[in-house]
Every structure is written in C-alpha cells, then in structure tokens.
N, C-alpha and C positions, 0 to 999 in steps of 0.2 A: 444651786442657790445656797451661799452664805444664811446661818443664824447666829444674829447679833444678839448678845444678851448684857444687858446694864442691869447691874445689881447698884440698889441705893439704899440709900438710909431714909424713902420715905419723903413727903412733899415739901418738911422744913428743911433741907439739901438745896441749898440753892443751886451748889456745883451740878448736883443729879439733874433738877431742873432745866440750867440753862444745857447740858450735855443732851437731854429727852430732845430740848428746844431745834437744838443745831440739826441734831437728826430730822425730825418730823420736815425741817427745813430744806433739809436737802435730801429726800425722800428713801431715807436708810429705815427698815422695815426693826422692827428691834422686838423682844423681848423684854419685861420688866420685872427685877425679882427685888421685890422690899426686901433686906437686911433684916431690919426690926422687928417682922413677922417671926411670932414663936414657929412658924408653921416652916419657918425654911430656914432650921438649923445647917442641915447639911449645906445648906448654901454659905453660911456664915464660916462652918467649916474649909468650904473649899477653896473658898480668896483668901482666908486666913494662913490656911496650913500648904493647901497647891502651889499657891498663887503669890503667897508673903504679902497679901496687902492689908492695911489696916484702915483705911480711908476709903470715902466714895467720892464719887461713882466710881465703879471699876467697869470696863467694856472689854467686853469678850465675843471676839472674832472668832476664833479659833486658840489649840492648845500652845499654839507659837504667837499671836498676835493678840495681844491685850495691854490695856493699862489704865491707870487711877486718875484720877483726877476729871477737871473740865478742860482738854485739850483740842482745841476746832484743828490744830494744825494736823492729829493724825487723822479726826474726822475728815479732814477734807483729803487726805493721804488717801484713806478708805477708797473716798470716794473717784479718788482720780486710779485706783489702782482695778475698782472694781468697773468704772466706765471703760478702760483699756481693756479688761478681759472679755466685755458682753463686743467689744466689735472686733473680737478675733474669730478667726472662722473656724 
C-alpha cells in the first residue's frame, strides 16, 4: 500500500483544496501536512530543499513520483496506475 502525502498551505489554498477534493473523490487515501504550521518545519524544509518546490500543494507518492500544483491529470495517472497494479496477480 502506497502513502500519499499532500503538504499545503492550509484551508485558504484553494489549489490544496480543490487537489484534497479530487482525491476524497476518487478514493486516494492521503496524508495531510499544513506548511504553515510552526510544528512542521522539517517539512517546509524538505519540498524546499529535496524536493525544489516553493508552491502548493505538493503530492507525494513516493521519492520518484511527486509534484506541485492542482493537477487532476496525474491524480487520475495515479489512479489508473494504481487500479492496473491491485488486479495483477
């Protein structure tokens, strides 16, 4: 089992928003880490300085498949990649 993690900037994000939205939608399980919280520097650190992003939402798959923005096109990539692998034997 995949963990998905969306780091945001927090409920005024409307990109983070409508990105939580798509998911819940097409029943991807996620993690959520607010940016803005003092409490998760290291997190601010590691899409900054790992990861080179400056913008959210950022979605993280794993340490090869991630990226910024509100993109439904790879969310549905996700989704058609991770349906192909639950019906292989």
């Amino acid at each position: 089992m995949i963990t998905i993690v969306i780091y945001t900037t927090g409920d005024g994000c409307m990109q983070c928003r409508l990105t939580k939205q798509l998911m819940d939608a097409v029943g991807l399980a996620y993690r959520d880490i607010d940016l803005t919280d003092p409490a998760n520097e290291a997190a601010r650190e590691y899409v900054a300085a790992d990861l080179g992003y400056s913008s959210a939402p950022i979605v993280v798959v794993d340490e090869h498949d991630h990226w910024v923005g509100f993109r439904p096109d790879c969310i549905q990539d996700l989704v058609s990649r991770l349906t192909a692998t639950a019906g292989e034997p």
